[in-house]
N, C-alpha and C positions, 0 to 999 in steps of 0.2 A: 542344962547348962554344963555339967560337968561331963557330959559326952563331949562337946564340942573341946574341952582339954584334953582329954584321953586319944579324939580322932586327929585333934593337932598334933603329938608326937610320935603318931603311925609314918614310917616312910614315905609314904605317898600323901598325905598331909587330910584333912576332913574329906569326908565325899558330900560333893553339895548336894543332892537329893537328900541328905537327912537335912543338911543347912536350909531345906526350902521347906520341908516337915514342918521343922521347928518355927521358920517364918509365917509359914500359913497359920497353925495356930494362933501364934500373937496378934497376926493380922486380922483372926476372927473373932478374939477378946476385945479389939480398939487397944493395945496397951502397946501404943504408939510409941513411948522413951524406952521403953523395955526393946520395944522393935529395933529399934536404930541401933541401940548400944549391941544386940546381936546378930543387927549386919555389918557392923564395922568389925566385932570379933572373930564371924564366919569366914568374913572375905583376909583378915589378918592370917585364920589358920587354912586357909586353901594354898597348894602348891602352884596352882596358876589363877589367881582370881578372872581374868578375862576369859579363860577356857569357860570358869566357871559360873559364870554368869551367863555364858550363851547357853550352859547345861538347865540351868535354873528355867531359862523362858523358854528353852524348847520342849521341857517338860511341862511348863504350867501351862496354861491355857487364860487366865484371868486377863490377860493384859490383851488378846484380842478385842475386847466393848471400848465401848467410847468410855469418856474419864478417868480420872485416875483410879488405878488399882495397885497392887502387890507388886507387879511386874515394873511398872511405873516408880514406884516407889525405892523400889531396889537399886535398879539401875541408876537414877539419880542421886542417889546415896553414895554407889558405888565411884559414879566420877567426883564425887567432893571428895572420898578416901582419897582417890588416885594421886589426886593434887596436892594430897598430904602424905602420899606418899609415890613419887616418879619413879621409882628402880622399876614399880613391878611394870611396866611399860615394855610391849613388846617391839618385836623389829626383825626385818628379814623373810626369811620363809615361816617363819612361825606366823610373825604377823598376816602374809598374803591367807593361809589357812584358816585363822581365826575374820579374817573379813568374808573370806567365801563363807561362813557358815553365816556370818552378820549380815548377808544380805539376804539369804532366806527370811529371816526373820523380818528385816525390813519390808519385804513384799507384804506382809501382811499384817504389821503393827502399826496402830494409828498413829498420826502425824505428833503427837508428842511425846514418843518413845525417839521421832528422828534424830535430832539434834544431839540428844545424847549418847547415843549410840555410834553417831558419826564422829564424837569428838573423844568417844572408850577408844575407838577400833582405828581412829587417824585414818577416815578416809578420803581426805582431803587428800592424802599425801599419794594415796592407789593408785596405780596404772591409770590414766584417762581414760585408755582404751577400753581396757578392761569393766571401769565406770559404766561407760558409754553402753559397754554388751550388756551388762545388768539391765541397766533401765529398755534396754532396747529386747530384751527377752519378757520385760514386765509389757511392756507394748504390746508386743505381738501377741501377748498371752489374753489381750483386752483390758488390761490395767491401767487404762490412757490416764485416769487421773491420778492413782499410784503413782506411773512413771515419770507425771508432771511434777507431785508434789521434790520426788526425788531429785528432778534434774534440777530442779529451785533450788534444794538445799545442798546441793553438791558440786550447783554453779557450770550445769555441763549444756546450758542453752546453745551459747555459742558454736559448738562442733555440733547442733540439730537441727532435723527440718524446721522450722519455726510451723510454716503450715501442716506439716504432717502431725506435729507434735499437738497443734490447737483444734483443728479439724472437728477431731470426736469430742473435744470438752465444749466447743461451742453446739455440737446437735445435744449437747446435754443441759446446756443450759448453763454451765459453768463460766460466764464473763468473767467474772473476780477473779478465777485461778488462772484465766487466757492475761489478764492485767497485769496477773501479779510474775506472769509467766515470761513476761516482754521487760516489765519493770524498770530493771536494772540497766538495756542496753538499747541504745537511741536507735543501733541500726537496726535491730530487731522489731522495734516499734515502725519502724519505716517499713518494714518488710511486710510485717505485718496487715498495716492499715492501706499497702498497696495492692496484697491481696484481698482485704475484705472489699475494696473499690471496684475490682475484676468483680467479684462474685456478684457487686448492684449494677453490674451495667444491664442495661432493658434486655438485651440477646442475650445472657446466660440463664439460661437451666436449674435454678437453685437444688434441682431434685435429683441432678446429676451428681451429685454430691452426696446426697441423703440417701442414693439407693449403695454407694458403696459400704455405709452403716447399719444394714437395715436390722442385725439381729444385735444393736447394739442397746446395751440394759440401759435403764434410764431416758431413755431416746424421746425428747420433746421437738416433735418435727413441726409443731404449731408455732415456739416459740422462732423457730429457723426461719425467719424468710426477709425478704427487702426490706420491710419494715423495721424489724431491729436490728441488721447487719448497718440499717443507716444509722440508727441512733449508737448504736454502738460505735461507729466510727468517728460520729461529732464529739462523743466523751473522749475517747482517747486523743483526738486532735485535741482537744483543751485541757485534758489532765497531763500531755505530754508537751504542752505545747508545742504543735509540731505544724507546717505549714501546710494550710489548706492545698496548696498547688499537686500535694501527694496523693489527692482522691478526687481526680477531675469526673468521674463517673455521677458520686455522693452529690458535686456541690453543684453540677450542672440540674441535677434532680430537681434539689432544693430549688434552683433559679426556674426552672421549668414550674413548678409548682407558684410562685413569686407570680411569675409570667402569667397562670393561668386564674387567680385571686386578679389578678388587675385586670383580667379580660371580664371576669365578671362583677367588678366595681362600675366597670365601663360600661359594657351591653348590654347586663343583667338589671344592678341592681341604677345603673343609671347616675349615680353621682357621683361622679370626677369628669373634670371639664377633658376637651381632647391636648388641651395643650398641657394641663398637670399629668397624662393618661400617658403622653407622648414621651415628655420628659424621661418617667418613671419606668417604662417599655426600655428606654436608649440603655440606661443608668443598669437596669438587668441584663437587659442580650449583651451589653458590649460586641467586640470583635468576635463573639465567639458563631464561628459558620453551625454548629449544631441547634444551638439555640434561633437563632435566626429561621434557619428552616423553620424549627416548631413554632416560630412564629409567621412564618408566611402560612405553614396550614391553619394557623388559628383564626387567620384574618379569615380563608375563606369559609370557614363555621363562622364564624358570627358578624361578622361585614359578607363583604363582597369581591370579587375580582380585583373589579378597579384597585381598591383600598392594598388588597396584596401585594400587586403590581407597584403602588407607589413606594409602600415600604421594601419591594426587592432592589427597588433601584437606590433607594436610601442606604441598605445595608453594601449595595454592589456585589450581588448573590452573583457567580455564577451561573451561566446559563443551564448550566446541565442540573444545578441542583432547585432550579423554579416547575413546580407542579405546572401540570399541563393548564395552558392556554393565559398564564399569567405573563410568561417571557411575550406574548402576541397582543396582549392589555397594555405593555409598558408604552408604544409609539402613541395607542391613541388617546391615553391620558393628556399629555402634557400639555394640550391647551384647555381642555377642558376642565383641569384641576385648578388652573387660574380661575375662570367663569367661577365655578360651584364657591370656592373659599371666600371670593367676593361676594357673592349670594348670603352665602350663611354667614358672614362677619355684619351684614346689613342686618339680617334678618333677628341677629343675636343681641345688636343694639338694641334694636327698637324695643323687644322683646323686654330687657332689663327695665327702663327706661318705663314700662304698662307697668310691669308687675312688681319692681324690686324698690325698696327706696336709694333715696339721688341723692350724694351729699350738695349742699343746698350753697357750699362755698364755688367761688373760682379756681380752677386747677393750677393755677399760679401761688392761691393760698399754701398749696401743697409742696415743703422744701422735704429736699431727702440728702441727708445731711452725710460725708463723708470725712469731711477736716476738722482739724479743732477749732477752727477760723469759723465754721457755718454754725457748729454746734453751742460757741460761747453765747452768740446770737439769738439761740433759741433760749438759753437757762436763763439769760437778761430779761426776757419777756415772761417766761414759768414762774420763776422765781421771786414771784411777788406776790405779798400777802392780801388775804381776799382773792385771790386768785381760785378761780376753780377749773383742774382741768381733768381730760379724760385721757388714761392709759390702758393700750393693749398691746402685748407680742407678739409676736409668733415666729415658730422655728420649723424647721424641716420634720415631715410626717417619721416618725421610725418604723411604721408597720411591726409592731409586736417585738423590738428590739427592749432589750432591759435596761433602763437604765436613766436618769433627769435628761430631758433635753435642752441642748442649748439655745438661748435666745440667736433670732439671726436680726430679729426687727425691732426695735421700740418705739411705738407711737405714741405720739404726745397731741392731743389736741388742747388750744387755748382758744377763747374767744372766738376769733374768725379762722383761724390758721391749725393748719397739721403739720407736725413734725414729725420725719422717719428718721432716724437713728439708725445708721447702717453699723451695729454692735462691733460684728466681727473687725468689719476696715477699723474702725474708732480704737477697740482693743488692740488691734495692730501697731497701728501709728502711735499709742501710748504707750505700749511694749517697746519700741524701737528709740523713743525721745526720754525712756526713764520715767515716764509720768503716769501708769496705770494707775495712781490714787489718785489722781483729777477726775479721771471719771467718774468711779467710783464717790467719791466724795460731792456733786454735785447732784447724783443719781438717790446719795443718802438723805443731803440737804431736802428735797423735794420728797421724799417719804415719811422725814421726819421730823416736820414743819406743822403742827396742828395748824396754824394760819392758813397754810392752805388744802384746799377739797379734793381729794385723789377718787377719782372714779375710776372704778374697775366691774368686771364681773367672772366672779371667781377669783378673784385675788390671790388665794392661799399657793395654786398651782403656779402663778404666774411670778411670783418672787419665789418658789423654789426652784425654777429653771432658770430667774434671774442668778440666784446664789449659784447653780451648776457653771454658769459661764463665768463669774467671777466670784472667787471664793472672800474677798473683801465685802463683799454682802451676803454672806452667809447667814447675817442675824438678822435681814432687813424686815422678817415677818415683826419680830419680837419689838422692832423701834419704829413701827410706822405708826402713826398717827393720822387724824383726821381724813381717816379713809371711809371711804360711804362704797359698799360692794351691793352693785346692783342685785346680787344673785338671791342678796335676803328678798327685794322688792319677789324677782320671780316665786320666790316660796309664799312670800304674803299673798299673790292673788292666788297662787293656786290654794291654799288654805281657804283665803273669802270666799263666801258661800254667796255674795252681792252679783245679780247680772245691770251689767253696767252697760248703755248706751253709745250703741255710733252708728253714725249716718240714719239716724233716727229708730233704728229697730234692735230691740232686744240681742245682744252676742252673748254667751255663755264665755267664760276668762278661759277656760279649758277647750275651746272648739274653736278654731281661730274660722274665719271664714276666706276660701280662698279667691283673691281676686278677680281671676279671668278662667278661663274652660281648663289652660292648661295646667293649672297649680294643682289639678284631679290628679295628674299624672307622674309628681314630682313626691320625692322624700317631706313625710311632716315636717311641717318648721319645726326647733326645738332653743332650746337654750337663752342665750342672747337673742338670736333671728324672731324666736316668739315672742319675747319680750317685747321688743322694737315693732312689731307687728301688734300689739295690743294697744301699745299706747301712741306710738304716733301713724298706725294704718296700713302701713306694706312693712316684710320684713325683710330682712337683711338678703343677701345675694351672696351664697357660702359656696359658693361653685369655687373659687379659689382658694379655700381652704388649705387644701390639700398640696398646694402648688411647693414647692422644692424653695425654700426661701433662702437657701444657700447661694444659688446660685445666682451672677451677678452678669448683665445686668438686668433688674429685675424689670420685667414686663407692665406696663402703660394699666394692664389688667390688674394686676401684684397692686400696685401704686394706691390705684382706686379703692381697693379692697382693704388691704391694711389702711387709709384713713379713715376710711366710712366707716369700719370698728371701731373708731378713739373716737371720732365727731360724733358719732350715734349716740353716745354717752350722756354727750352734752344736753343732748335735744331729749333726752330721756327723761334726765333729773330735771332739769328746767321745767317740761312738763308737767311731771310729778307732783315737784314743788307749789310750780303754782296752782293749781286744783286737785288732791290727791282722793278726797272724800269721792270723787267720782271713780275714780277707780278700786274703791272696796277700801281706802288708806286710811291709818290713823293723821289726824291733822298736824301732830308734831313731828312729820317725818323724818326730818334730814335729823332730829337729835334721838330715833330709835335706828337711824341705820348707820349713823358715824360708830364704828367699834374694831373688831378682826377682821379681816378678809376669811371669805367662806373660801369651800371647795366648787371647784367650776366646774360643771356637767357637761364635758366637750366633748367631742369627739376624738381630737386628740388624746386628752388622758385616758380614753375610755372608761369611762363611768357614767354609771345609769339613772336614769329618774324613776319614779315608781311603776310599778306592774297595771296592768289593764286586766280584762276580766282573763282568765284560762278560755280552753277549746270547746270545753265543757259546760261552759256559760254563768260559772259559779266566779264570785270574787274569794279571793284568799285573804284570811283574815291579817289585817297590818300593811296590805299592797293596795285598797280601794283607789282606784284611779280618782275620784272626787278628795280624796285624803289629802291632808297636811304631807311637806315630805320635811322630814321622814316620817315611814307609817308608823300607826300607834305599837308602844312596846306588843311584842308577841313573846311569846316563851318557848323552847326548842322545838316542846312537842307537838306548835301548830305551825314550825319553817319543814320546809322539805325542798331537798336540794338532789342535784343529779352531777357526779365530778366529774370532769374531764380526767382523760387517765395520765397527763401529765401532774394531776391535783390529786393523786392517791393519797399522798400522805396528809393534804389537806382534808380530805372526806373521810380518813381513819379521827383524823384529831377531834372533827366537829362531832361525829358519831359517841367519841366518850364526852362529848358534852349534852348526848341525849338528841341531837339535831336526827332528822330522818333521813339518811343519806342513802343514795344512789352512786357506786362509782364505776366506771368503766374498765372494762379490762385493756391488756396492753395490745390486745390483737383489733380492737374494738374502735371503728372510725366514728371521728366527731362529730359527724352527724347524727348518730344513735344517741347523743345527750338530747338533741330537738326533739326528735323522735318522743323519747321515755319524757322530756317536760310536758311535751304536749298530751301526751295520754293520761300522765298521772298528776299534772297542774302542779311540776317542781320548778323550780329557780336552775339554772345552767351555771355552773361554776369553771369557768375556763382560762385561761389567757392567751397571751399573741397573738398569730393568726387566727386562727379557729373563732376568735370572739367575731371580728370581722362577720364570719358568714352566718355563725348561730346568731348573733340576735338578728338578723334578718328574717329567722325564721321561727321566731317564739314574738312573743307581745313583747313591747315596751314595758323596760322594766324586769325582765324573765331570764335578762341574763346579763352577768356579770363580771368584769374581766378582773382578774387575781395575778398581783406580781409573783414569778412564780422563782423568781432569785431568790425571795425571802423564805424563813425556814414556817413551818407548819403552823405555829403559836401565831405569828404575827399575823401570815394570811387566813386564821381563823376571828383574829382580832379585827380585821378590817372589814370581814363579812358580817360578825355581828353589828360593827359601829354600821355598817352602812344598810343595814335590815331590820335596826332597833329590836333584835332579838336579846331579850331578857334571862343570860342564865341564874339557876339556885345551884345551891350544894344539890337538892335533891334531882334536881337532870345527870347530875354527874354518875356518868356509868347507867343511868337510865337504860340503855339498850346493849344490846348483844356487840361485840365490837368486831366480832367475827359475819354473822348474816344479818344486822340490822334490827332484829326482833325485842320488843319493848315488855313480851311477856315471858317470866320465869316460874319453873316451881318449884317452890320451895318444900325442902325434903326436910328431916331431922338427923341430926348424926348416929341416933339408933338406926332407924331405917334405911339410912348410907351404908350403916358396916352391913346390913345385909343382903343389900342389895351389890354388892363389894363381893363379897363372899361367893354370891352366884352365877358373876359374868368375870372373877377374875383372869381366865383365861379366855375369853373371848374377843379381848380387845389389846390389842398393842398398847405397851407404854407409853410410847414417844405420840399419842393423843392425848393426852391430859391439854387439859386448857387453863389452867393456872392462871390469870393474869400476872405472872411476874416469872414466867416466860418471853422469853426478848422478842418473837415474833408474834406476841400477840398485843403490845404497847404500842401506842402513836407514837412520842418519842422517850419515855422513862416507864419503868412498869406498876402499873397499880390495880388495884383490885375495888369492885363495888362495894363489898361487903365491909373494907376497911372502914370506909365514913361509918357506917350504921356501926361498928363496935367502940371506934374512939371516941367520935362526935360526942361533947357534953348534949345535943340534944339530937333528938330522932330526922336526923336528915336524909337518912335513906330508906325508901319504899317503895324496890321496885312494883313491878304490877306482877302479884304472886299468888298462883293456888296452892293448896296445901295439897298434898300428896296423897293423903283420902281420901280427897274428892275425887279424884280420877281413876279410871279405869286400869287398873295395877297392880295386880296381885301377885302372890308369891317370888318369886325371884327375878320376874319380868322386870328391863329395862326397856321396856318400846311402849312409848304412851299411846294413845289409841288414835291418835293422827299418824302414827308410822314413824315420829321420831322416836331413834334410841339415843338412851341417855349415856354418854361416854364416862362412866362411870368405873369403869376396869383399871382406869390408868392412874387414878388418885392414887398417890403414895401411902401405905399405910401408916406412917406416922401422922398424916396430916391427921386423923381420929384421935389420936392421944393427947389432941390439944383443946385442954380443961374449958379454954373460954371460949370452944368453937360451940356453936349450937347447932347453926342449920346451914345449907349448902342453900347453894340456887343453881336451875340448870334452864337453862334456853330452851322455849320448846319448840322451837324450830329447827335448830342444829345441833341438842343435845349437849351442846358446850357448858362444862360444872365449873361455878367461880365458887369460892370461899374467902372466909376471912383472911387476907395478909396482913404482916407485920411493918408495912411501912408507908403509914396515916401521914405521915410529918412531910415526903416526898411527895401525898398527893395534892396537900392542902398547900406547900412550895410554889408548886404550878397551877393548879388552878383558882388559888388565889387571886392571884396575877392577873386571871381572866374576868373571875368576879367584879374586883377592882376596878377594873377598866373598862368593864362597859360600866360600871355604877355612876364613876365620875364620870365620863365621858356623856352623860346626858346633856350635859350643855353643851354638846360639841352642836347640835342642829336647835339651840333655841334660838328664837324667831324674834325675840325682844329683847 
């Protein structure tokens, strides 16, 4: 200390080299107040403090590692002095001097030495140009992420290539820093995302690009291709929101894709009618001449000439761009497409008419109501006590869009008569006259009337898409009353274990029997449609399903279908009621099913009914296709799941609840989830599109579609409620959260430190596997071994050998299956903690967990989950 007064009074004022002496020491004591107070003294007695700080870091070395260090710690000291003291501030040629040297240093200091650095040395105020050469010498040197992080903090994007500049951080793998690189400047995101649209068009080269990188460090050429240049560009159109019109390449893809999903709904998998198929075709190609094309080739794979032919003449292709011999199909179509449409609109009738049920009213009974004048008319006739009638919606399909759909239709059936509620018009014209709570308010009246009998099936979904279209019944689940949801009826028979009689011969409640040759060839009945086929003999006709109920005016087809859903109702309960014991029923039924509205198992919501046997011919225990739904509780470690790789962070989350998870990688197409269910008899966890084709290709029941807008907690919430998986405290952390593995072995902390001792230099530090490391958490960090030390009782037990038993002697970390145990990277302090005992290590990936310090954060969150499956077992009782 009393050097630094003696070197203050020297001419030329302290030499920092001793002032960095003295600092390192303190810095190797920890005697942090003592530190401070002697770089505020050292830099007080320096003749140039900013000379003398770039002298300090060009000589130390500590500040090149990640975190803070000495060098770190200095220099942000040194700009709070500055601010308390402005003279010593340079300017001029001095300063341009002391920035040239500041930029050496910055080439190779981590990113939080910049900021302060840039605000000692003001170089914000530098030459541009000069700027510019810097970063632009850091580039050429290969320092692309260096030069990024710089041109960010010194704001020099604008005067750069955008694409030269991103180039090499996206073959790295760096999106975030290309994000964070665009950020701030709309044109620059426009530039950007118009070149990433160039690079997905089908004719470019992606490797044209990656060979002018080839000896670049870091180089993930797996992660580079169509695949995530697309997804990459959907994030940015909606973090920037920025108009799809700027990546016609991206969105014709997707439409192409759209396009080629309804090609096989249609020819494939066979259920969509051709005029829902037609619609839904118009509604995707629009005007656009490229897609059109792809759809005249598509017709001739899977139709025929003709078919091509008529859709060229629909779109008014030009000649030049009709494949051979379809422009020579279009003349002799055109009488003949009359004949054939005639034919098969006969043949389609008759057809419905054998097989399907027939609502039993006249088509006159059927009003579709648009004014307030037709509508007051119907709620005069509803709206009377002892009244029983039946309700169902339906709204336009979203094909995998996120979000409640809005009602377009409300049927009402009474007595002899159906009522359509054309929602939208009605919402319209009550918008326009002041009067949206009339609706509303009549719609309430009639749900919240116990006098009268609301029949639905699936209820639950169908007022919350009511509440999406108008937020004045938002609460209408919470105040309905006297509602009877047929959907409990379908869970009771499939529970009864009774075979009940029709047309004189034994039917099993689970094997519907199909009427005529061609019902062999058509999708299982399911939901409602089997229902309606149990009890009163043929079922429903769902071919119109799917139909676009928006649009207006609704087709003769539409009409039929949506009544015969609300009539069906009728004829159900009626039935029921009067003879129920024949059907497997308790005899007080209408007062075990008046309660909530269940959940509806539609098609629309996507969601599944129970699993059938695996490939392998094994049932899985809690899926028995003869079972109750829902299957009997199970517990994690007998669910096995495979995630879609939009659901990573969903199959991280269930895996710390001990679940057996499967996830897919990002390079990894959805069909490899079919695949891995079917070989290893897992459940498919997926959403939007992709559900579509995988359950087609695993059993009923095998796969499951997850909102995937919701965060991780939630969508592991709804997989357990809807799989009656049972967790403990003790599944938590059950398995490895890194390779899945359910077995550990457990070491001692003697036998750690010496086993510590003899692979210390063998393994990198930045391998330790901690659980309270951020990349190895679902969404907050925790550790196994926590439960087992706080828990007042022994709730954790993983599945663990003692280290003993196995073949391991002296300083050996490789157990005798070939895992090594990553053992190098444990901190040595973690040993000096008295109430550590033993470690646990995965013996599959060698991954070491230990006791952490923060029990209160795990028990926080998975509390929460305990919770909520524990109450939620009433969510499927049956009585």
């Amino acid at each position: 200390m009393n050097q630094e007064s003696n070197s203050s009074d020297q001419p030329g004022g302290q030499d920092p080299l001793l002032l960095l002496k003295t600092l390192q020491l303190l810095w190797t004591k920890k005697e942090m107040k003592k530190l401070k107070e002697e770089i505020r003294r050292g830099f007080a007695g320096l003749e140039d403090p900013l000379a003398g700080l770039l002298d300090i870091l060009e000589d130390s070395s500590d500040w090149k590692g990640k975190g803070h260090s000495l060098g770190y710690y200095i220099t942000s000291e040194l700009q709070l002095w500055i601010k308390e003291h402005p003279a010593v501030q340079q300017s001029g040629m001095k300063l341009k001097k002391l920035q040239a040297r500041v930029f050496r240093i910055l080439a190779q200091c981590p990113t939080n030495l910049h900021d302060p650095l840039i605000s000692i040395y003001q170089l914000h105020t530098a030459d541009r140009n000069y700027l510019l050469g810097h970063v632009s010498h850091l580039y050429h040197k290969g320092d692309y992420k260096e030069a990024a992080i710089l041109s960010i903090k010194l704001k020099l994007q604008p005067d750069q290539d955008v694409e030269k500049m991103c180039t090499p951080l996206l073959l790295q793998d760096k999106t975030n820093l290309v994000e964070a690189y665009v950020g701030e400047y709309p044109e620059l995101q426009c530039k950007l995302l118009q070149i990433l649209d160039t690079w997905c068009e089908p004719s470019f080269n992606i490797k044209d690009i990656s060979r002018q990188y080839q000896g670049l460090s870091k180089y993930k050429p797996d992660k580079f291709n169509h695949k995530m240049l697309s997804k990459l560009v959907f994030r940015l159109l909606e973090r920037f929101n920025l108009d799809p019109a700027l990546c016609p390449n991206v969105i014709n893809q997707r439409h192409l894709r759209t396009l080629n999903y309804l090609f096989y709904k249609r020819f494939v998998e066979k259920s969509m009618t051709q005029e829902n198929w037609t619609d839904h075709v118009q509604n995707t190609v629009g005007e656009n001449q490229w897609l059109q094309g792809h759809l005249i080739q598509l017709l001739i794979s899977y139709s025929d000439m003709s078919t091509a032919a008529r859709w060229a003449q629909r779109c008014n292709l030009p000649k030049e761009m009709l494949p051979y011999g379809v422009a020579d199909e279009l003349q002799k179509l055109k009488i003949q497409e009359r004949v054939e449409e005639a034919e098969k609109a006969e043949n389609y009738e008759e057809g419905k008419k054998k097989d399907y049920y027939q609502l039993p009213i006249p088509r006159a009974n059927i009003h579709f109501l648009q004014t307030w004048g037709e509508m007051l008319q119907c709620w005069e006739k509803v709206l009377q006590p002892g009244q029983v009638v039946g309700i169902d919606m339906e709204w336009r399909p979203s094909f995998g869009i996120v979000g409640k759909p809005r009602v377009s239709l409300l049927q009402i059936a009474v007595g002899e008569e159906v009522f359509l509620l054309d929602l939208p018009q009605l919402l319209e014209q009550a918008e326009r006259e002041d009067e949206k709570e009339k609706l509303s308010h009549y719609i309430q009246r009639l749900y919240s009337d116990p006098a009268i009998t609301k029949l639905g099936y699936g209820m639950s979904g169908d007022l919350n898409s009511l509440a999406a279209t108008c937020s004045a019944l938002k609460d209408m689940d919470k105040q309905a009353q006297g509602v009877v949801d047929l959907l409990t009826v379908d869970k009771q028979l499939q529970k009864s274990s009774i075979d009940w009689k029709k047309g004189g011969r034994k039917v099993d409640v689970l094997a519907p029997e199909p009427s005529c040759e061609d019902r062999a060839f058509r999708q299982p009945e399911r939901g409602l449609s089997l229902l309606v086929q149990h009890v009163l003999g043929k079922p429903l006709d769902k071919t119109e399903q799917l139909s676009n109920w928006e649009k207006r005016p609704l087709r003769e087809e539409q009409i039929l279908y949506a009544a015969s859903d609300a009539y069906c109702l009728l004829e159900v309960y009626g039935k029921l009621c009067k003879d129920p014991a024949s059907f497997g029923l308790s005899s007080n039924l209408t007062e075990s099913l008046v309660g909530k509205p269940s959940i509806k198992p539609r098609a629309k919501k996507q969601l599944n009914k129970q699993e059938v046997p695996s490939s392998s011919g094994q049932q899985c225990k809690g899926f028995d296709k003869e079972a109750s739904y829902p299957p009997d509780p199970i517990s994690p470690k007998e669910f096995s799941v495979v995630c879609d790789n939009m659901l990573q962070g969903l199959g991280r989350y269930l895996r710390c609840l001990g679940v057996d998870v499967r996830i897919l990688e990002n390079e990894d197409d959805h069909r490899k989830a079919a695949e891995i269910a079917r070989q290893e008899g897992r459940v498919i966890l997926t959403s939007g599109l992709p559900y579509q084709t995988l359950q087609s290709q695993v059993g009923e029941g095998r796969c499951f579609s997850v909102n995937c807008s919701e965060k991780a907690k939630e969508q592991a919430l709804q997989v357990l409620k809807h799989f009656n998986v049972q967790v403990t405290l003790a599944d938590i952390f059950s398995r490895c959260q890194v390779c899945n593995c359910d077995k550990y072995l457990k070491i001692s902390k003697e036998r750690m430190r010496q086993l510590m001792e003899g692979s210390r230099h063998s393994t990198a530090e930045d391998d330790a596997s901690h659980l309270t490391r951020s990349e190895e958490k679902p969404s907050q960090s925790y550790d196994a071994a926590t439960l087992a030390h706080n828990s007042p009782q022994p709730i954790y037990n993983p599945n663990c050998q003692c280290l003993e038993e196995l073949d391991l002697t002296g300083d050996s970390v490789t157990l005798v299956n070939g895992t090594a145990l990553q053992v190098s990277a444990i901190p040595p302090g973690v040993l000096d903690k008295t109430e550590l005992t033993y470690f646990y290590c995965c013996t599959r990936c060698g991954k070491v967990f230990w006791e952490g310090s923060h029990f209160g954060r795990v028990v926080s969150q998975f509390k929460d989950v305990l919770a909520t499956v524990e109450d939620d077992q009433s969510f499927y009782d049956l009585s």
